[in-house]
Each structure stands twice: as structure tokens, then as C-alpha cells.
N, C-alpha and C positions, 0 to 999 in steps of 0.2 A: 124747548126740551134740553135734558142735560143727555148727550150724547159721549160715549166711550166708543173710539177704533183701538185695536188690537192689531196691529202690523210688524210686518219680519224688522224691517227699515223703516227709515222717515227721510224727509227732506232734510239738506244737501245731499242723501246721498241718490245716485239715480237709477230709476229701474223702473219698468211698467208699474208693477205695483203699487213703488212709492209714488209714482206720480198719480196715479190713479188716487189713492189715499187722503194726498194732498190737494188733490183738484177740491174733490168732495168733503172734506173737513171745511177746508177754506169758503167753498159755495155757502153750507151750513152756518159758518159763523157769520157769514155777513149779513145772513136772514136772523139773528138776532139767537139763534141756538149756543147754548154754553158747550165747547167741543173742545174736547181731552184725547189726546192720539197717546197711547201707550207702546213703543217699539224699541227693539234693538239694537244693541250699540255695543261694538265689540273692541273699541278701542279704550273702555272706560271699566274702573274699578269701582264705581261706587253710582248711584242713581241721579241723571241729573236733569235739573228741571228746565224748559225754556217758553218761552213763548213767541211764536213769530204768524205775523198773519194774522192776530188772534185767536189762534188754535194756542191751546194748554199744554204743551209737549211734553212727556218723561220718557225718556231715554235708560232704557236699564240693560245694566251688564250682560251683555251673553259671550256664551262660548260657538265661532265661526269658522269651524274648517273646513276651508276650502268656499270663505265664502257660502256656507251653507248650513242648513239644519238651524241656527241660530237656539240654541240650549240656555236658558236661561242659568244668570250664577244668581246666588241670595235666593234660592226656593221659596225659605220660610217667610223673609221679607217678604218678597212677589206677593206672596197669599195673603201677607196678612195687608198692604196693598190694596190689591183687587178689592179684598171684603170692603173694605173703608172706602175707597171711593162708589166700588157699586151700591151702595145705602142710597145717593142721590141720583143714581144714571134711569133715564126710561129706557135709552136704547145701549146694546153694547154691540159694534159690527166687529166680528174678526173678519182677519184676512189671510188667506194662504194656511193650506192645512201641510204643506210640505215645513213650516215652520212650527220646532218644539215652541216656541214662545207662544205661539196660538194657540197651540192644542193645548198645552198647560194650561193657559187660560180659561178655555171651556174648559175644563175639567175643575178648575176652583171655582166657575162663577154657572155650572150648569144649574143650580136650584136654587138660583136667584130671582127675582122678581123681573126683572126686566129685560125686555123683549129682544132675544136675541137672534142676531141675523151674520150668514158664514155665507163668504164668497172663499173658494177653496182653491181656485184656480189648480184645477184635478187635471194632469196631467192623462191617466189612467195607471202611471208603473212610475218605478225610478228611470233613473237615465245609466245606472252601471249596472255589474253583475250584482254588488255589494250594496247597493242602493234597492234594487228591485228584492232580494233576500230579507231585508228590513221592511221591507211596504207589505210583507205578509204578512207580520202581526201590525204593523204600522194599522194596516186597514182595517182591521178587526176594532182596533182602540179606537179610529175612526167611526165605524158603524155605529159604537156602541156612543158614543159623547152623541149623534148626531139627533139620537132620538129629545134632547134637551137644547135643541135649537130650534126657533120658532118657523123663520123664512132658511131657505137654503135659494143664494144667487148665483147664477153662473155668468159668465161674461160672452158665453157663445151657446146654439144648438148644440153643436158638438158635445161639449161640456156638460151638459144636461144631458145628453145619452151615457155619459160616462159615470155620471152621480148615480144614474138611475139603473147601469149594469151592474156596479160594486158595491152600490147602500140602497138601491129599491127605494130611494130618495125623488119624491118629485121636486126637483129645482127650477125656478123661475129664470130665463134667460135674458137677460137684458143686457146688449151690447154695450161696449164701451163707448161714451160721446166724445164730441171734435170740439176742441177749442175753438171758440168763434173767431179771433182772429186768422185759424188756419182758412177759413172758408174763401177768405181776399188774399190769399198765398196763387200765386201764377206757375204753372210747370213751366219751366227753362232748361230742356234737358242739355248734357251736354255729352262729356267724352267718358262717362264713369258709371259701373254700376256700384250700388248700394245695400249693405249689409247691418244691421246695428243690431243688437241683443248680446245675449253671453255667449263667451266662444266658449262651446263646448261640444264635441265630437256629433254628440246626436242631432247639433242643428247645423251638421254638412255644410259647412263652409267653405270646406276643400272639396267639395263637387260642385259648389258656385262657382269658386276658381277652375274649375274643370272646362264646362260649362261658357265658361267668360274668353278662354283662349280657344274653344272651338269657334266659337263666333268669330276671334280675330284671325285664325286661321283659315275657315272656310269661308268665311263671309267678307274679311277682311273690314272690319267694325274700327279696330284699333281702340278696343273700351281697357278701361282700367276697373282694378276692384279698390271700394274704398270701404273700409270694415271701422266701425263703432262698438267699441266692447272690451270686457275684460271677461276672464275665466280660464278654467284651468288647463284648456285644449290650445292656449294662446302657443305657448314654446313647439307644439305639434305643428300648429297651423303656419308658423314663421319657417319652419323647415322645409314644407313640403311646398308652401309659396315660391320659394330658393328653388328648390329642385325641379322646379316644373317649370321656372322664369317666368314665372308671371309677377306683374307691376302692381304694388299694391300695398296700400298707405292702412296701417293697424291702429285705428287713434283709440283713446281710451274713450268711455262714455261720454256727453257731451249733455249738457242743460237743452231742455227739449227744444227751445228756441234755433239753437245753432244745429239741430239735427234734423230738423222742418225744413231748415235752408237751404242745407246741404241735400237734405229730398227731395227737395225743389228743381235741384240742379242734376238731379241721377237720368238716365236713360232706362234703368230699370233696376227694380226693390227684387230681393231675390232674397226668400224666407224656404226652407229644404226642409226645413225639422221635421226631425220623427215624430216626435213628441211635444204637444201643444195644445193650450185651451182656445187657442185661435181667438181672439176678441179682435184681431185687425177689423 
């Protein structure tokens, strides 16, 4: 099959998604599938092409504030793009409806021939005041493209009661799989608990540091927090770490590899978020 994903990111850069993205492009190609990853790149002015793994990659210009929304630049290009490669694709999967590159996409390739499939990783809201104000017509434009997707995937139950309260969507659940190498990974815990995702307010980071020094105060644990992430609650999170004296190493994202490791070695994964499609 000639196979199109539709993603915010791609590999080098790291995040569930992309990795998820990549697992599955790269599985596809080596069963002998022709696989095209279309995704965002916000450090580039013009469209650029690569190949790694045998996945087909194009990387096209967006606009990222804060890290987010991922807006696509060159519109007209984009569209006329899509048309041209979708002529040969049977399948196109987007990903992540919280990214304009996606949605944009269904919306140029909705009445095309081939069989299109949206994992939306749905939240249910935004995550600010100013975020959650936009997902009110956001979700409208949603409802409406969704009627011109074939499968709708969610990556948890959870997720699938959320599709099915705001788009009356039945979505098919299917968890996210494990590396087979993880399965020969041994728990070694030691003196640290463990944090990784975006730092951003709503996934309470600063009530796992809460949380961490009760333990070494009432319990007397003597654990550390050790955080995996970038995002825009990072300069909050560093203040209020200070002010409360708690010990605790902020490293940036990390290749999945080195963050298996380091999970290997936690005493405990500590995920608070408000807001989540849960695929753990």
C-alpha cells in the first residue's frame, strides 16, 4: 500500500506522538509498504525532503508558539501538495487534532478517495483560559471535517468517551504497544522519583514535588524528583522547586532509550495531569 501520516512533528524531535508516529511508519515500511510521513518543522523556511528508516519524510514550514498549534506557512503550496501526492495513497492517517497542520489537512484531502483514519489524541478542552475559548469553534470545525473520516482511533477508553461526548463519534480504542526490547528491561529502583512529558501547569508537576517532600518528611524516603521535559511552565516549575527546597534535576526530553533507563531506576512514575488521553 502507498500509505500518508499527517503529524504535528517527526523524528529527531521527541514526544509521544512523534514516537508513536515513527514506531508505526517504520513497522510499515519494513513490511514492504511505500510510507510518506508529512509533519511540521518550525525551524525551516521552505519544504524539506528526507528519508531515514525508509519512511519518505517532508517536513513543511509551520508557525509554533509556544511550541504549539503548529499553523502551517505556504497554504497554497500545502494544498496543492496534498492533492498530488494523495492521487497514489490508499491510506492517509492523521494525527493529533489539537495540531492546525492536521486539521488543515483533512480539510484539503476530505473527498478524496482514500481511506482515511484520525487518532486525535482528544484531550476533552484546552489547557488555558485562552486555549479552552478557541476549542469552542475549534470543536465545531472538528465535528464537522469528522464526518469525511473513515475510522476514528483513540489510544485509551477514556479517549473514546471523550470523542463520543463532543462528536457523537464511535471511536475504536486501541492502546498504545511496548517495544519489545522494553519487555527484558529489569526495575532497579533507586533513590528518585520520575516525571517526563511537557511541563506545563495542568500536568502538576509542582504537586509531585509536593507530594515527594511529604514522603521525605513524614516518611523519611529521602527521594529525589527527577523531571524529563520542556514547555512553557518550565521557568514556574524552577521557582517553586527553589522555594519549597526540593532536589531536583529538570533535564530536557531524552531519546526513548535513555528515558526506559532512567524508568528502570525511579522508585516511582508520578503523571497528576488534569488533562489526558491516557495511552500509558
Amino acid at each position: 500500500m502507498n500509505i500518508l501520516f499527517v503529524a504535528p512533528r517527526y523524528y529527531p524531535h521527541i514526544g509521544g506522538v512523534e514516537y508513536v508516529v515513527k514506531s508505526v511508519a517504520e513497522r510499515l515500511a519494513k513490511k514492504g509498504h511505500d510510507v510518506t510521513v508529512l509533519c511540521g518543522e518550525s525551524g525551516i523556511n521552505y519544504p524539506k525532503e528526507e528519508w531515514i528508516s525508509n519512511v519518505h519524510v517532508w517536513r513543511w514550514p509551520v508557525w509554533s508558539p509556544g511550541d504549539a498549534y503548529h499553523i502551517p506557512r505556504m497554504r497554497g503550496e500545502l494544498k496543492s501538495w496534498l492533492l498530488d501526492v494523495a492521487k497514489d495513497c490508499e491510506v492517509v492517517h492523521f494525527h493529533s487534532i489539537h495540531s492546525v497542520l492536521t486539521v488543515n489537512s483533512i480539510e484539503v484531502m476530505k473527498n478524496l478517495g482514500a481511506r482515511k483514519v484520525l487518532t486525535p489524541y482528544y484531550h476533552g478542552t484546552g489547557h488555558t483560559v485562552f486555549r479552552r475559548l478557541l476549542w469552542k469553534s475549534w470543536r465545531a470545525h472538528i465535528r464537522r471535517l469528522l464526518h469525511f473520516v473513515h475510522v476514528v482511533h483513540t489510544v485509551s477508553k477514556l479517549e473514546a468517551q471523550l470523542v463520543w461526548r463532543d462528536f457523537m463519534v464511535n471511536a475504536i480504542p486501541i492502546e498504545n504497544g511496548v517495544e519489545e526490547w522494553v519487555l527484558k528491561v529489569s526495575w532497579r529502583p533507586s533513590d528518585y522519583v520520575i516525571y517526563s512529558g511537557r511541563i506545563e501547569r495542568y500536568k502538576n508537576i509542582h504537586r509531585l514535588a509536593n507530594i515527594v517532600r511529604i514522603l521525605n518528611t513524614n516518611f523519611r524516603m529521602n527521594l529525589k524528583l527527577k523531571v524529563f521535559g520542556s514547555g512553557p511552565f518550565m521557568d514556574h516549575l524552577n521557582r517553586y522547586l527553589k522555594r519549597i527546597e526540593m532536589e531536583c534535576h529538570v533535564n530536557p526530553p531524552q531519546p526513548f532509550e535513555e528515558y526506559v533507563n532512567n524508568l528502570s531506576m525511579s522508585s516511582l512514575f508520578g503523571l497528576l495531569s488534569e488533562k489526558e488521553s491516557y495511552p500509558q
